[in-house]
N, C-alpha and C positions, 0 to 999 in steps of 0.2 A: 523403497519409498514408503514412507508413512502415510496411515490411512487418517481421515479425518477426524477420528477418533483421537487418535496416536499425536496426532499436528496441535489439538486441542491441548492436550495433557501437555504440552513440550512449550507452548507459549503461556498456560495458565502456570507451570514453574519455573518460569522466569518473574513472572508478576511475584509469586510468593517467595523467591530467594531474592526480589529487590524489596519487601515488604511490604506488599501489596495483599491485603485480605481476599481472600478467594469467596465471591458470589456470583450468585445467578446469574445475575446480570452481566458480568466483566464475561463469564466463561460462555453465556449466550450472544454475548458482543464478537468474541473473537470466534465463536462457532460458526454467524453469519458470516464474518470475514472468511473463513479456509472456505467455509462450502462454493460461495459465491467467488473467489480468486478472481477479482478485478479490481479497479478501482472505484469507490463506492463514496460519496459524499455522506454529510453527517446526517440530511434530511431522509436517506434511505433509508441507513440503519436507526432510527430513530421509528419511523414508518413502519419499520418490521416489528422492530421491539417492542412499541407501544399493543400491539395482537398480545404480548404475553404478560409483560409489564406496564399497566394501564398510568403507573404515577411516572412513570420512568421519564425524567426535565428532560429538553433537548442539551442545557446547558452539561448536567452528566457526562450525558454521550460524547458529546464535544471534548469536555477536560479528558476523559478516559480516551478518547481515541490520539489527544494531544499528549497524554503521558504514551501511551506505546509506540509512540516515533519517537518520543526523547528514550526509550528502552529499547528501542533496536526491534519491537516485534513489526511494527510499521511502517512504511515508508509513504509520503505523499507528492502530489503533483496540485498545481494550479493552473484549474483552466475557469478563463474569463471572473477571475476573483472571489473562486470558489475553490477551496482545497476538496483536495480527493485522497483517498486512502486504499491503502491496499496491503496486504501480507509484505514484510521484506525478506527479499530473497536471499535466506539466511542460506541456504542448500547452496549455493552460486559464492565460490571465494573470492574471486576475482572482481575486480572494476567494469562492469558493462552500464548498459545504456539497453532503454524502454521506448519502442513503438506504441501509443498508447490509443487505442479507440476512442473515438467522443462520441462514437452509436452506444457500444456496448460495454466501454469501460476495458475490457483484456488491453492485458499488457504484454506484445511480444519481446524478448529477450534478444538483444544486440550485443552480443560478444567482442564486439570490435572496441576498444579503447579509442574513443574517438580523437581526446585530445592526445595520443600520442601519433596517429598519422596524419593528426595535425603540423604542418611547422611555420606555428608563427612567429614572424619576425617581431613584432610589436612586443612580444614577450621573451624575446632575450634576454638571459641575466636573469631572470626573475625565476622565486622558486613556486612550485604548483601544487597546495596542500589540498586542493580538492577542485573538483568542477561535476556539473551534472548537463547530461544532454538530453533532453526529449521530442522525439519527434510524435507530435500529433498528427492524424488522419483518422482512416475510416480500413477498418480489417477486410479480409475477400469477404467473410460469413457476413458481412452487413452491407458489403459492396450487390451482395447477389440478392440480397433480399429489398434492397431499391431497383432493381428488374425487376 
């Protein structure tokens, strides 16, 4: 397993073998993402950023976080009309599905292909180039800290 370091370096050369200029910014944007491994909206990372990079637009952060899902380093979710961002789980070959917190952001890992122990009848005949399933709630670690 790769150390955060290692994780940094492995998605900042993807950025620069798709042509992507390597700075500060881009490489402290995706440093916040490994360390933090959740799902994070834009006004977080923005929030953090702005401690190190005082000019740094929200607009930026936004386009840069909207290019590394079009690059595969990111993956996002929307909740209540607000995307959210998080590392994609590049390690994981396979088709699963995300339990998502709306305390704390963690996203747990579902191994189960959902749409295939699915069987629906409504979609006979038809072919299935993608689907995506998320279940939102609330993890044990933020179920015990509302006790």
């Amino acid at each position: 397993m790769l150390n955060v370091d290692e994780k940094v370096s492995k998605l900042m050369l993807i950025l620069k073998n798709n042509g992507y200029k390597y700075t500060e910014k881009r490489k402290a944007m995706i440093d916040l993402l490994v360390r933090e491994d959740r799902y994070l909206n834009a006004k977080y990372v923005s929030e953090n950023l702005s401690k190190e990079f005082p000019g740094l637009s929200f607009d930026t952060i936004y386009r840069n976080l909207s290019t590394y899902v079009d690059l595969g380093i990111l993956e996002f979710t929307e909740i209540k009309g607000e995307r959210f961002f998080k590392l994609a789980c590049i390690n994981i070959k396979h088709h699963h599905h995300h339990h998502i917190c709306l305390k704390c952001g963690k996203a747990k890992t579902i191994h189960t292909d959902i749409c295939k122990e699915l069987n629906i009848p409504e979609l006979s005949g038809y072919r299935i180039d993608g689907h995506k399933f998320e279940i939102y709630g609330i993890c044990p670690n933020c179920l015990k800290e509302e006790k």
